[in-house]
MDTraj code that builds the backbone (N, CA, C; nanometers):
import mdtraj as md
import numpy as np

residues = "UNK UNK UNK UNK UNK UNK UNK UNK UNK UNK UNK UNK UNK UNK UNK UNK UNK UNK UNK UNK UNK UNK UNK UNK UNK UNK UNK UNK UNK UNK UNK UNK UNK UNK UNK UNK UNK UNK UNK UNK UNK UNK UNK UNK UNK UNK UNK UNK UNK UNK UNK UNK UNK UNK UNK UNK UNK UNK UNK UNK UNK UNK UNK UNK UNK UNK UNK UNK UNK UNK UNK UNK UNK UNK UNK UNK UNK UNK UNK UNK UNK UNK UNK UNK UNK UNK UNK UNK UNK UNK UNK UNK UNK UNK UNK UNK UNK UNK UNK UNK UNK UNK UNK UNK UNK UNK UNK UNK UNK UNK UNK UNK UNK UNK UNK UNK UNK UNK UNK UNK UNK UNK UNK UNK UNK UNK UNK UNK UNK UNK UNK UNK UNK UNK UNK UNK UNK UNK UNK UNK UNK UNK UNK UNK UNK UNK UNK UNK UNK UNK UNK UNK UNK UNK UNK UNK UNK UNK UNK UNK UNK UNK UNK UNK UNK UNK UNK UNK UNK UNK UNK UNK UNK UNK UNK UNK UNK UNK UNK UNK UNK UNK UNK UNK UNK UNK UNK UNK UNK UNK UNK UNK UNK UNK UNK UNK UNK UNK UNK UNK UNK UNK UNK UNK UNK UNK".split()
xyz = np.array([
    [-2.6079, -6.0791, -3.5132],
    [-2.5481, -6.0522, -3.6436],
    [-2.4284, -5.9603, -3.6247],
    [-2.3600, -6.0194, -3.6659],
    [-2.1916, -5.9357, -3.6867],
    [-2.1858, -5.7693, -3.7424],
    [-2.1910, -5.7212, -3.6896],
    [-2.1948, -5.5707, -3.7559],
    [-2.0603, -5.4840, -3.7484],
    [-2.0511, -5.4126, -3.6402],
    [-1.9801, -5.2728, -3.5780],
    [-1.8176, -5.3523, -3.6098],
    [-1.7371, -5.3388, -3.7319],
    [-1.6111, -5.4033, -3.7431],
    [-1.5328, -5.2720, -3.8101],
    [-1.4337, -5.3113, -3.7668],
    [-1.3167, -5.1714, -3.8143],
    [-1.2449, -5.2247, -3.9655],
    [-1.3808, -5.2161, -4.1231],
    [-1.2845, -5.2520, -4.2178],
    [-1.2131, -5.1311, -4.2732],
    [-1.1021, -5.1409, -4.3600],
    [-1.0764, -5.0395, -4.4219],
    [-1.2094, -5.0194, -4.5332],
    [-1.1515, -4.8687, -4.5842],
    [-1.2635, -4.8396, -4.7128],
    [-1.2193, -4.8997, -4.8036],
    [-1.3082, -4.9650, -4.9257],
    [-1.2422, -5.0831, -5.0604],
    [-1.1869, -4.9821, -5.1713],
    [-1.2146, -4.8488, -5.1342],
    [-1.1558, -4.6905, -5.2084],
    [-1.0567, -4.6758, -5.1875],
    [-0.9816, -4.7923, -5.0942],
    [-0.8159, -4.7133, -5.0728],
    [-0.7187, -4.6305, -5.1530],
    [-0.7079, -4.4665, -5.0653],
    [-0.6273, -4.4191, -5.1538],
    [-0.4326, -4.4180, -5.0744],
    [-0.3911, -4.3731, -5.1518],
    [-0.2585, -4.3115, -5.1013],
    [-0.2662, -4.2319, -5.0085],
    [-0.3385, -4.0845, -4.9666],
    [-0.3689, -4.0300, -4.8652],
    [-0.4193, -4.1358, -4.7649],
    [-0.5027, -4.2181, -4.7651],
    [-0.5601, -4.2855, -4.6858],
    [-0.4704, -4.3807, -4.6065],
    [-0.3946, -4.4159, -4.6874],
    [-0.3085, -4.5318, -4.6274],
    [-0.2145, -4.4712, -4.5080],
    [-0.1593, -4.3013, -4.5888],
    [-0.1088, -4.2425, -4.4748],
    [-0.1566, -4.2215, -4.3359],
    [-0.2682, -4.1519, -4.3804],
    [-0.3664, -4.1597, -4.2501],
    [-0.3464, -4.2962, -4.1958],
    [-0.3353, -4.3802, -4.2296],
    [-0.3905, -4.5220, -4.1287],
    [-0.2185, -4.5314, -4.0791],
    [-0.1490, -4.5405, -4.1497],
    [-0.0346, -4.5439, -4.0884],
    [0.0009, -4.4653, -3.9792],
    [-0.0345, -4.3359, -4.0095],
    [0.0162, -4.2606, -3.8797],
    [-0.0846, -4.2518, -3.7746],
    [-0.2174, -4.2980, -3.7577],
    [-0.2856, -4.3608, -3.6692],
    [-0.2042, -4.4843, -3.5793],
    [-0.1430, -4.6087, -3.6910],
    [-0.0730, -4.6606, -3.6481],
    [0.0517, -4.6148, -3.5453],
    [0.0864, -4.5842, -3.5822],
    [0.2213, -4.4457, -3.5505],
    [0.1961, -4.3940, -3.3884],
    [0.0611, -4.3596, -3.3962],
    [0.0317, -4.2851, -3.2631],
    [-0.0023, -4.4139, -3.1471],
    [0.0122, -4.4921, -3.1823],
    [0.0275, -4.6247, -3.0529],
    [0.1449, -4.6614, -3.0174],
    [0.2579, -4.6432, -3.1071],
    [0.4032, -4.6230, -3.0928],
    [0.4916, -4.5234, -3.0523],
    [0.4422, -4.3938, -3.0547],
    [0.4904, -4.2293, -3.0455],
    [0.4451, -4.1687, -2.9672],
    [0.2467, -4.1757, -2.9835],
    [0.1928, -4.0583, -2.8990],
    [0.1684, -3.9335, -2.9371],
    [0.1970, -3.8499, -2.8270],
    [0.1942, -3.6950, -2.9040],
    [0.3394, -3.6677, -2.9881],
    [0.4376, -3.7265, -2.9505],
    [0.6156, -3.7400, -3.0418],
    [0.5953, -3.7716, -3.1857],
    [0.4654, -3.8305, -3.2666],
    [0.4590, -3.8262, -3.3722],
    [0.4821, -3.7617, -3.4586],
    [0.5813, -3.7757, -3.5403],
    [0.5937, -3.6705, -3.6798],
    [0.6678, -3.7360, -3.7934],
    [0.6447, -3.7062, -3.9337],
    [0.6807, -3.7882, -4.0431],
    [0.8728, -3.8332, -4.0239],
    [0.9023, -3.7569, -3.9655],
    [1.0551, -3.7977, -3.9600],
    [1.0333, -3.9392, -3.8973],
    [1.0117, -3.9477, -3.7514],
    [1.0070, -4.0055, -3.6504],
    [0.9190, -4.1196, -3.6870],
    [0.8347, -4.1251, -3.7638],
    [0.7424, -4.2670, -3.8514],
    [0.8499, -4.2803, -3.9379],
    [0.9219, -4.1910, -4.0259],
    [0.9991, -4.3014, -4.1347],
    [1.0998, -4.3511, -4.0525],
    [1.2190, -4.2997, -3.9212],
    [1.2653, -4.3803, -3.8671],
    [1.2774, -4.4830, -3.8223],
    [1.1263, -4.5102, -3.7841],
    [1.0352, -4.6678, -3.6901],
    [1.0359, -4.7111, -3.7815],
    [1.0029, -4.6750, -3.9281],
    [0.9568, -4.8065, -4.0276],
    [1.0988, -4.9305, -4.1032],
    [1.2109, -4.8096, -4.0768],
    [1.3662, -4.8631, -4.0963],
    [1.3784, -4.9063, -3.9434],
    [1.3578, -4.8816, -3.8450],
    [1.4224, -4.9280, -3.7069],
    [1.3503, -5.0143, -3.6344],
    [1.2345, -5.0143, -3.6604],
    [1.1306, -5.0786, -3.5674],
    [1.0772, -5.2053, -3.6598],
    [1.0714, -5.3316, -3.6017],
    [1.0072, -5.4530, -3.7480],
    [0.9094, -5.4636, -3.7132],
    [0.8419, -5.4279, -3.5855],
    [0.7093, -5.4740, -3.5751],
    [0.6474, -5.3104, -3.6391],
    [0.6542, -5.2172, -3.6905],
    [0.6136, -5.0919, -3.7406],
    [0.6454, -5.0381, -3.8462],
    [0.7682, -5.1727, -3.8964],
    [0.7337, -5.1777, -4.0195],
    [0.6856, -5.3185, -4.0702],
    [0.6480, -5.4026, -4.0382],
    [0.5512, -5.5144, -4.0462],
    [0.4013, -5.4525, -4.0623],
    [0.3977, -5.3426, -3.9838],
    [0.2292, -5.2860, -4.0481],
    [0.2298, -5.2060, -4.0822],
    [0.3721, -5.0802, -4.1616],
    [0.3416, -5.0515, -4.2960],
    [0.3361, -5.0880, -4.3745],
    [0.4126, -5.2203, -4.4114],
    [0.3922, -5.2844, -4.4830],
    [0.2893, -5.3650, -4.5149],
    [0.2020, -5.3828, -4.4129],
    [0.0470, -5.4365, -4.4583],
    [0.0070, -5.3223, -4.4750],
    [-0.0068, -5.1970, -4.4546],
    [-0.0978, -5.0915, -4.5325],
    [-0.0813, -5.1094, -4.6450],
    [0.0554, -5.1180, -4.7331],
    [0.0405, -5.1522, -4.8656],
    [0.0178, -5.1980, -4.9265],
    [0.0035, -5.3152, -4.8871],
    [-0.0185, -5.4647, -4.9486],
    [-0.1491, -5.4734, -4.9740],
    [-0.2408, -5.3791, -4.8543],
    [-0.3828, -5.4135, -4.8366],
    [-0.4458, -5.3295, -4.9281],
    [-0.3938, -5.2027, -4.9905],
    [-0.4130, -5.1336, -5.0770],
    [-0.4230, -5.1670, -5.2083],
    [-0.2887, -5.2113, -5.2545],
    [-0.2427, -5.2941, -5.3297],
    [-0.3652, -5.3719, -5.3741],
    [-0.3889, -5.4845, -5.2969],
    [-0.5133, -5.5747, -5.2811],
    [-0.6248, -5.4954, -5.3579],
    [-0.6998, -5.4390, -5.2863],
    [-0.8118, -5.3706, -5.2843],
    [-0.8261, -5.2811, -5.4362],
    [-0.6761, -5.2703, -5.5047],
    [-0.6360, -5.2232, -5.6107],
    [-0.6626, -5.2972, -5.7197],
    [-0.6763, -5.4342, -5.7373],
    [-0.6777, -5.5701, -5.7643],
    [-0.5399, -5.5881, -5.8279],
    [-0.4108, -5.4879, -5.7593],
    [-0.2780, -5.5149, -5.7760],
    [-0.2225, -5.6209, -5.7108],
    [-0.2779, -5.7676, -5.7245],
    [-0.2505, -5.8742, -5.6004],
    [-0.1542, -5.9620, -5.6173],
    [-0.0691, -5.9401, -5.7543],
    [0.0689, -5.9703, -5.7766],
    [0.1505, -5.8782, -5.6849],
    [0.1287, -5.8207, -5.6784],
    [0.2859, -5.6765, -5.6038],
    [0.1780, -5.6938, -5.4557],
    [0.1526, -5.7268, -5.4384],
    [0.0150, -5.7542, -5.3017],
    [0.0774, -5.8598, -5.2322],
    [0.1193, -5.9734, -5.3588],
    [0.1796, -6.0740, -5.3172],
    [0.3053, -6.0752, -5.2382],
    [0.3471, -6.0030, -5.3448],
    [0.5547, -5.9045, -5.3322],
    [0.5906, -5.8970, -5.1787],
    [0.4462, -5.7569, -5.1563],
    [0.4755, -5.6954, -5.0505],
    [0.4635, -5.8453, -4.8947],
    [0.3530, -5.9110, -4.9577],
    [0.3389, -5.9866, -4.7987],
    [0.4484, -6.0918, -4.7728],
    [0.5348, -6.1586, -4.9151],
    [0.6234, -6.2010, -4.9126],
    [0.7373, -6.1241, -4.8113],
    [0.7751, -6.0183, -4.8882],
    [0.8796, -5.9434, -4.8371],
    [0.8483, -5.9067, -4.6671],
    [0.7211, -5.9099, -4.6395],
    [0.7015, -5.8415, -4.4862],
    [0.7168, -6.0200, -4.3990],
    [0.7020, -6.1016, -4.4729],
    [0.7660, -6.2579, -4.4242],
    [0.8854, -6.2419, -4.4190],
    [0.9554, -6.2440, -4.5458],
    [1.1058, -6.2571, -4.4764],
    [1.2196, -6.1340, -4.4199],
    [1.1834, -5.9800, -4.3829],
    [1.2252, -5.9006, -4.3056],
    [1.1482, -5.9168, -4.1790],
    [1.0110, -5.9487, -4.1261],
    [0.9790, -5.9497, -3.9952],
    [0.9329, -6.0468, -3.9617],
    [0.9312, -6.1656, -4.0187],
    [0.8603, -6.2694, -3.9793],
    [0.6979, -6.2886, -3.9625],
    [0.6315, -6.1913, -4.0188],
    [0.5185, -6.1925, -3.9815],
    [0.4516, -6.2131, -4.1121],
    [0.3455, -6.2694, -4.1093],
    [0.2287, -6.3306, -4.2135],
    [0.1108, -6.2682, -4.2551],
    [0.0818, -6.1534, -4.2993],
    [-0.0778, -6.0872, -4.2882],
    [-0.0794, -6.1377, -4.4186],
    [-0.2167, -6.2782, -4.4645],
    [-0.2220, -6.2965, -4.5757],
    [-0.3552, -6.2339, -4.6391],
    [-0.3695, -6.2198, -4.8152],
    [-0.3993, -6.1065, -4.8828],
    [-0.5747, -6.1372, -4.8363],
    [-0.6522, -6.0178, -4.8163],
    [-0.7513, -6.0559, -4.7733],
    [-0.8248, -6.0286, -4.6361],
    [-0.7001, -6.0235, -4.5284],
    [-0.7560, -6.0218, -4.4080],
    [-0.7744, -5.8453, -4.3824],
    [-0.8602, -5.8405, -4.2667],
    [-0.8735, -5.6705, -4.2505],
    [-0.8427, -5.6085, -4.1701],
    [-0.7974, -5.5316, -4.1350],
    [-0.7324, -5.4593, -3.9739],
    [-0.7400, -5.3408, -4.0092],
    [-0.7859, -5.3037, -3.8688],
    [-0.8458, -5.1320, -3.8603],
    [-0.7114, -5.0567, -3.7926],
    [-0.7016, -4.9699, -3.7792],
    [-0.6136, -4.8811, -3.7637],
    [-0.5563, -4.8494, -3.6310],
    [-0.4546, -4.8060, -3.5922],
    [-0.3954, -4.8004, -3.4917],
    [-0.3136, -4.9506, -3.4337],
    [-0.3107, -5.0547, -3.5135],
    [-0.2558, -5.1682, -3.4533],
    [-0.1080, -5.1126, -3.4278],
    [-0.0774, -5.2456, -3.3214],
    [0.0415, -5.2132, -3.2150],
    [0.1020, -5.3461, -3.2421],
    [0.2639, -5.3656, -3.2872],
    [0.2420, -5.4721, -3.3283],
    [0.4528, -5.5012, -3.2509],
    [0.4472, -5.4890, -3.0884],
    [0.5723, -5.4847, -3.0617],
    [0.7196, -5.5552, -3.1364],
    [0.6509, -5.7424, -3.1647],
    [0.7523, -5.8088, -3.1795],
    [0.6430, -5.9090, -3.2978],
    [0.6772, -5.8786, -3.3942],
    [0.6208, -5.8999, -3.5079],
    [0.6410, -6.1092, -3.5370],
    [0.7682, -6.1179, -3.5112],
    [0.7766, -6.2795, -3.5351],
    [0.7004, -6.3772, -3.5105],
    [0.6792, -6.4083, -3.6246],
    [0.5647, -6.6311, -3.6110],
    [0.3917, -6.5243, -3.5996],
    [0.3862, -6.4165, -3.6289],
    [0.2084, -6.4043, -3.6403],
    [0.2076, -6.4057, -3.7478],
    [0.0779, -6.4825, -3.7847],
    [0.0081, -6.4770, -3.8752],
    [-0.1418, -6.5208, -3.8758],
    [-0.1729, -6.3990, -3.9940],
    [-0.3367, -6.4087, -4.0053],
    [-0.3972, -6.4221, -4.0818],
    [-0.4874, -6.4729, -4.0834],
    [-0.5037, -6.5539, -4.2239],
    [-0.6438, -6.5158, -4.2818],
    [-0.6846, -6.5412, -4.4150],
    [-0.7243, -6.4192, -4.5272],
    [-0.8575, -6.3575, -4.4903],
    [-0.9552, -6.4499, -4.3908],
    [-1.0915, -6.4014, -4.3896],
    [-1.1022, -6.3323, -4.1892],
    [-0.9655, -6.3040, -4.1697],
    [-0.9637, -6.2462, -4.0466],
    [-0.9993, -6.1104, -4.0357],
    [-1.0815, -6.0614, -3.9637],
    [-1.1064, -5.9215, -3.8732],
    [-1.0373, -5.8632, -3.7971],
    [-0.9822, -5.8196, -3.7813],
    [-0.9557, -5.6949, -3.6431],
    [-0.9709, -5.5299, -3.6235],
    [-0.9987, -5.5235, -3.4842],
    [-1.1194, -5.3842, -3.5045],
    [-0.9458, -5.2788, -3.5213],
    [-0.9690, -5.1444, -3.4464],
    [-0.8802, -5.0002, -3.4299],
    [-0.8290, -5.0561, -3.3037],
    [-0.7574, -5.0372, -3.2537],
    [-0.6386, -4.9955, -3.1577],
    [-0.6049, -5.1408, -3.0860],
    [-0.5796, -5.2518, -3.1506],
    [-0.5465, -5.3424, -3.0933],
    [-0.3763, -5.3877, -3.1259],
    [-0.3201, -5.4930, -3.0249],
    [-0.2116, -5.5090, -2.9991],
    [-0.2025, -5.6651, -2.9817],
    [-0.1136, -5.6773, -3.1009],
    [-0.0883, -5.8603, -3.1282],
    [0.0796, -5.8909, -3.0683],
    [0.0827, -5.9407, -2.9966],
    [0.2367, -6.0028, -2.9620],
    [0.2791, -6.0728, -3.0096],
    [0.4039, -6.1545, -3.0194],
    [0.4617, -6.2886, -3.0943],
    [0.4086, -6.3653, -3.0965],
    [0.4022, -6.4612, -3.2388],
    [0.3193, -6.5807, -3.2331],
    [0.2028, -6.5501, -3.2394],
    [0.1436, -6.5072, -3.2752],
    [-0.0489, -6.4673, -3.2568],
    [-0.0690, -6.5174, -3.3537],
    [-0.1683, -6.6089, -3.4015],
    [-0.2028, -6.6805, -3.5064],
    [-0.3716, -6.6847, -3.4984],
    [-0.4446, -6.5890, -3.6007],
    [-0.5876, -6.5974, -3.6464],
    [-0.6452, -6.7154, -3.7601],
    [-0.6971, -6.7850, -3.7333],
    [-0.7124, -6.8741, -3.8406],
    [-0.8242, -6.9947, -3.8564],
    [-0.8966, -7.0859, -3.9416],
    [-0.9823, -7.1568, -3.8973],
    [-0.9424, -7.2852, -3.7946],
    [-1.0368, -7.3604, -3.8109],
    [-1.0187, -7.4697, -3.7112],
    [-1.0015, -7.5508, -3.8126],
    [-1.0091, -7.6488, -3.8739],
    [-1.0007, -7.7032, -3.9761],
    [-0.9134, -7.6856, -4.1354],
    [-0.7983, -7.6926, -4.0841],
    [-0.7075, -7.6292, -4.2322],
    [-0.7057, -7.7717, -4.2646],
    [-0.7101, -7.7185, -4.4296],
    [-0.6892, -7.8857, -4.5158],
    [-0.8309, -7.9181, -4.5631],
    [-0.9018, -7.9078, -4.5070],
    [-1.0669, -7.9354, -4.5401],
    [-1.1358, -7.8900, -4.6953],
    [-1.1090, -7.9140, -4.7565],
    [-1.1885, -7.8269, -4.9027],
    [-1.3333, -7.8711, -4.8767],
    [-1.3563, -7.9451, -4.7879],
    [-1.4882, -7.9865, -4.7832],
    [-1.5936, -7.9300, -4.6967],
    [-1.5567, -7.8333, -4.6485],
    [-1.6350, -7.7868, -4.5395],
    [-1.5751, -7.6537, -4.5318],
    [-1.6977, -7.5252, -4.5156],
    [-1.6824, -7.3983, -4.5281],
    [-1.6215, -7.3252, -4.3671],
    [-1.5425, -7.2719, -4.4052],
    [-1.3751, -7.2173, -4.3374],
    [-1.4736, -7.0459, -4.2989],
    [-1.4353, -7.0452, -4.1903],
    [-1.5090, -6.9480, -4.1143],
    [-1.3783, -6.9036, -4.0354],
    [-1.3366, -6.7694, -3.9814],
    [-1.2382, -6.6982, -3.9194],
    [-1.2831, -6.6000, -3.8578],
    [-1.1594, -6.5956, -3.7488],
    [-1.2375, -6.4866, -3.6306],
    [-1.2529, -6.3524, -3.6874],
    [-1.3072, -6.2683, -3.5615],
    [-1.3329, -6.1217, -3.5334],
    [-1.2982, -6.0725, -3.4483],
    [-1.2054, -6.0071, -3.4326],
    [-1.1864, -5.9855, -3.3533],
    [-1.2009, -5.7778, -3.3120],
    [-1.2955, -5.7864, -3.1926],
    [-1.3388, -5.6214, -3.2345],
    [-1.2400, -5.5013, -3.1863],
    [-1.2407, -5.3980, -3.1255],
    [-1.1758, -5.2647, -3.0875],
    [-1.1102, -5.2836, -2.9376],
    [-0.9674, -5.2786, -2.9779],
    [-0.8615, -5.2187, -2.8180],
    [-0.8892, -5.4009, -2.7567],
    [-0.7991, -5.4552, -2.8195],
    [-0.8207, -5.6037, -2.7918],
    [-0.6709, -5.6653, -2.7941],
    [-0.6379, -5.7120, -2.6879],
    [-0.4463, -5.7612, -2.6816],
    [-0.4603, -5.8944, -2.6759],
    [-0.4084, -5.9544, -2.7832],
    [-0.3563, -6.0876, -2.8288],
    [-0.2352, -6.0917, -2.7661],
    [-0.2373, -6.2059, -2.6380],
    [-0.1240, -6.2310, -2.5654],
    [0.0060, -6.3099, -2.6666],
    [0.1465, -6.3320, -2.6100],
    [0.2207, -6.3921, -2.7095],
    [0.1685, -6.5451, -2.7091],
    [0.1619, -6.5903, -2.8485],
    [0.1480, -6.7606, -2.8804],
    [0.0175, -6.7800, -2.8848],
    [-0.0830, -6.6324, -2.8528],
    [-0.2664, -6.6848, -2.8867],
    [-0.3013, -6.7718, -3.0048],
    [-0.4040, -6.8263, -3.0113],
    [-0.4068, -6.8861, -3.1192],
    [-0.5808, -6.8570, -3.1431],
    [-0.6512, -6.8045, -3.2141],
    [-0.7930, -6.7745, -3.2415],
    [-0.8686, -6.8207, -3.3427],
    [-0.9019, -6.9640, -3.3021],
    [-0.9393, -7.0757, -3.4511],
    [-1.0973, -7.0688, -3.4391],
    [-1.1195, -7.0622, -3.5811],
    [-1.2702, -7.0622, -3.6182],
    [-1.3501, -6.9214, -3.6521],
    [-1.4796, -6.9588, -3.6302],
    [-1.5578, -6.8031, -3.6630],
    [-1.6000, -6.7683, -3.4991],
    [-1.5277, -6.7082, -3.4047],
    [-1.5236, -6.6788, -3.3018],
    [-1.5334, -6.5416, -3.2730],
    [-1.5652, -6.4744, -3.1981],
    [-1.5451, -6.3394, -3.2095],
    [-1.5471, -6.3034, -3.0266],
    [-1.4463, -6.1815, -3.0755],
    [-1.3513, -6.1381, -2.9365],
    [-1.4077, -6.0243, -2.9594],
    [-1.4345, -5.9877, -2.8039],
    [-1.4964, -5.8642, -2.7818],
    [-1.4615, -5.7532, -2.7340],
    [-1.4810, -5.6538, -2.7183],
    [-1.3836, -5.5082, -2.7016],
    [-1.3460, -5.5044, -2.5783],
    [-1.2227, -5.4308, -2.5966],
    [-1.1261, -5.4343, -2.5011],
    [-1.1485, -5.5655, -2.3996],
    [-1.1109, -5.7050, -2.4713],
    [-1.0841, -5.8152, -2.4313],
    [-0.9453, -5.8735, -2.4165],
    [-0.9024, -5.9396, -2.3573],
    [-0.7715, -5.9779, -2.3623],
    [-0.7793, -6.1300, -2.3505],
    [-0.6300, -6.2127, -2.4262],
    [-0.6274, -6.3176, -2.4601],
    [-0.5081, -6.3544, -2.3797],
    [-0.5003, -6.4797, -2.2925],
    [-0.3702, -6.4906, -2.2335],
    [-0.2794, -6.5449, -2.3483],
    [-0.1473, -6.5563, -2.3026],
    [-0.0341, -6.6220, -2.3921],
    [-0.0342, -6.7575, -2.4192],
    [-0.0500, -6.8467, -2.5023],
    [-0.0796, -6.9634, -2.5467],
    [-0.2171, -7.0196, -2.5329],
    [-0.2819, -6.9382, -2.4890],
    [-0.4231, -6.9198, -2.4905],
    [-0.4542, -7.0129, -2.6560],
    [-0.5494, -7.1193, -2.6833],
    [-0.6502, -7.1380, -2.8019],
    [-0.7299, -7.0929, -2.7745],
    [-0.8231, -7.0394, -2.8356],
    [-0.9698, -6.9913, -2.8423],
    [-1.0725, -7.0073, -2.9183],
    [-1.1502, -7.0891, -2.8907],
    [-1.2350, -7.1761, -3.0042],
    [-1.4034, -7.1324, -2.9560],
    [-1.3618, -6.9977, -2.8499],
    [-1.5796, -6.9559, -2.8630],
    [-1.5349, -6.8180, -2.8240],
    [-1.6512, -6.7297, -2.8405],
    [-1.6279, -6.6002, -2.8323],
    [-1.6295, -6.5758, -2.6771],
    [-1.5588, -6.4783, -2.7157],
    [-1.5224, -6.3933, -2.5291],
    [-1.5711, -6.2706, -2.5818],
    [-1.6857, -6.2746, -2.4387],
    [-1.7502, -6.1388, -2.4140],
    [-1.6659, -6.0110, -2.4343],
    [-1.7376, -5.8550, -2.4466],
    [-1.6751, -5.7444, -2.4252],
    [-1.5948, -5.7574, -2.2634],
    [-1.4919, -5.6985, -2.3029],
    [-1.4013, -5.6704, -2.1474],
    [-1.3499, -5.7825, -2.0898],
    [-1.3831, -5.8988, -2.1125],
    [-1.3369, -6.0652, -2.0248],
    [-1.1865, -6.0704, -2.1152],
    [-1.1399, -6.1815, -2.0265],
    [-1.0806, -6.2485, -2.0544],
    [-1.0167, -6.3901, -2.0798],
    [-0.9299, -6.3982, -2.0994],
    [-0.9734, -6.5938, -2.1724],
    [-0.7727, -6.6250, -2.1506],
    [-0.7992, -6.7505, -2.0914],
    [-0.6331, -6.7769, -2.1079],
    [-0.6803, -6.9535, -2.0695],
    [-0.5527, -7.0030, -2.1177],
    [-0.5538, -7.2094, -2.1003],
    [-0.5855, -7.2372, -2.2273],
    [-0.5415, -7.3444, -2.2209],
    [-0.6000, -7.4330, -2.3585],
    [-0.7391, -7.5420, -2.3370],
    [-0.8054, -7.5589, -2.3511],
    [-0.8571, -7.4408, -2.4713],
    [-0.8952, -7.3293, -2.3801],
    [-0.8873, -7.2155, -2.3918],
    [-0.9655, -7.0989, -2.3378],
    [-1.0763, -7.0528, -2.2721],
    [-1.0448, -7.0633, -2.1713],
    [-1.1567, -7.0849, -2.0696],
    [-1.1940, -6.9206, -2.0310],
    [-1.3046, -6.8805, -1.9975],
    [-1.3456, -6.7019, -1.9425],
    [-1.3199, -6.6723, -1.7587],
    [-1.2114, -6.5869, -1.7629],
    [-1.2174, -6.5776, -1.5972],
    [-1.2493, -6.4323, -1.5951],
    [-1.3113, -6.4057, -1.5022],
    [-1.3219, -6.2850, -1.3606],
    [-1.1962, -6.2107, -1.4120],
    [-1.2353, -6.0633, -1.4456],
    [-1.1199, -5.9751, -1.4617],
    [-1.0544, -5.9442, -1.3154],
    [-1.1488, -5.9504, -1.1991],
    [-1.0263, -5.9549, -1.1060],
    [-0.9115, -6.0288, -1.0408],
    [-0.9060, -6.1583, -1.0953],
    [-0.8760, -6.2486, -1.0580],
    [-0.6792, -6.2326, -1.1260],
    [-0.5767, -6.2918, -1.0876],
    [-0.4859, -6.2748, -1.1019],
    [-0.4466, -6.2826, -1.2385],
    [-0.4818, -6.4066, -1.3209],
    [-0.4451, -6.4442, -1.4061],
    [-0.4871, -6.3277, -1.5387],
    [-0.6051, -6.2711, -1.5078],
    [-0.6902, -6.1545, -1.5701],
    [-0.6108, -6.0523, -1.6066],
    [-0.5627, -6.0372, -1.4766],
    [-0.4784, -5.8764, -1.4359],
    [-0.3608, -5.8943, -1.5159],
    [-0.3002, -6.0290, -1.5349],
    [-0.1839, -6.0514, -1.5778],
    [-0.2149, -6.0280, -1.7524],
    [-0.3268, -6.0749, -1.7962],
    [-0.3532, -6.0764, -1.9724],
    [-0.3739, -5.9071, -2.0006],
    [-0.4428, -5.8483, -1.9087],
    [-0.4807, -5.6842, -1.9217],
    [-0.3585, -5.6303, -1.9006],
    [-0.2313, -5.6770, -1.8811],
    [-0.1144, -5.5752, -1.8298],
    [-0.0079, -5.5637, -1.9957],
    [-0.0497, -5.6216, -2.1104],
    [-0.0034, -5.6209, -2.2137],
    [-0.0422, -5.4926, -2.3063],
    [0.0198, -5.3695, -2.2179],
    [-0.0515, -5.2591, -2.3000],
    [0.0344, -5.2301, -2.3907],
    [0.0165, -5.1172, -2.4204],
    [0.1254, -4.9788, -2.5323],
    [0.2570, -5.0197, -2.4683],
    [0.4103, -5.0579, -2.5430],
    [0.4758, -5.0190, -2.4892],
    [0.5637, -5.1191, -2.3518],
    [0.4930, -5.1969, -2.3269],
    [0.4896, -5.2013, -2.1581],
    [0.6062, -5.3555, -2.1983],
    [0.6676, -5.3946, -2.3097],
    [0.7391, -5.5149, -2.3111],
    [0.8374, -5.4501, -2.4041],
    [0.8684, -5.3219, -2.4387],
    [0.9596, -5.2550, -2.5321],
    [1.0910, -5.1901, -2.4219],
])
top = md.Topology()
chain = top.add_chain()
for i, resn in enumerate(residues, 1):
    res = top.add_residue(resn, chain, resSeq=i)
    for name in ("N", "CA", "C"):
        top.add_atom(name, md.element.get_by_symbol(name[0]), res)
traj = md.Trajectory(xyz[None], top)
């Protein structure tokens, strides 16, 4: 049974959102964090402001403000290219270098301190279906979505797991493994291809 997931609280306040933001903040900064230096990133940086702008939106949401909910996820489409649609949940500290072509879609998970690259797409296996119940991943804590992943279905990714780049993933990957090919196969973290999905840290493509 699905338990230990990083949602926000459905109490979202204004203090709160800050907090999550500058959690966010500290995967981008570090100890250099300070309100100047976050409002700079959020004008300079699109992938950091692509997830302030889902703090708001998700607030917003949770507000049952889901017209201006709407606004905001619109607007975070056409300044960063990126898609967080209304609904989905992400825990705090996401890292989000190069924001363009991700998107995640409404009944998605993701735990605290994870890092999505270009193209990362969460979503079911079956779009179009009204006929059959639409299930979406989980994805849990300190987990790097390589660029072009794709994570279809009710699958769930396990902590500090990594996903190679064009990687599909259609079954869950253990805590710590990793998964790369189409469809997504589990290799040996020592193995080259491993080392190569784990090297997508903080930073390390900026």
């Amino acid at each position: 049974m699905r338990s230990s997931t990083s949602r926000l609280p459905n109490g979202e306040t204004l203090l709160s959102v800050y907090s999550t933001i500058a959690a966010d903040a500290d995967r981008l900064m570090g100890s250099r964090r300070n309100w100047l230096r976050i409002l700079k990133a959020a004008f300079g940086d699109p992938g950091f402001l692509a997830v302030c702008l889902l703090r708001f939106q998700t607030a917003l949401a949770q507000h049952h403000l889901r017209i201006l909910a709407k606004m905001l996820r619109s607007l975070n489409l056409a300044l960063t290219g990126a898609d967080f649609c209304i609904g989905c949940v992400i825990g705090e500290g996401l890292f989000v270098p190069h924001p363009n072509g991700i998107v995640i879609g409404q009944g998605a998970t993701i735990g605290k301190r994870c890092t999505l690259l270009q193209q990362v797409t969460l979503g079911v296996r079956h779009a179009g279906r009204p006929d059959i119940t639409h299930a979406y991943p989980m994805i849990m804590d300190d987990v790097i979505l390589g660029t072009g992943a794709k994570i279809l279905g009710g699958v769930r990714i396990g902590n500090h797991a990594s996903i190679g780049a064009n990687a599909v993933v259609l079954q869950d990957v253990p805590d710590g493994a990793a998964a790369v090919g189409v469809p997504a196969r589990i290799i040996p973290r020592e193995s080259p291809l491993a080392l190569t999905a784990h090297s997508a840290r903080s930073g390390d493509d900026r």
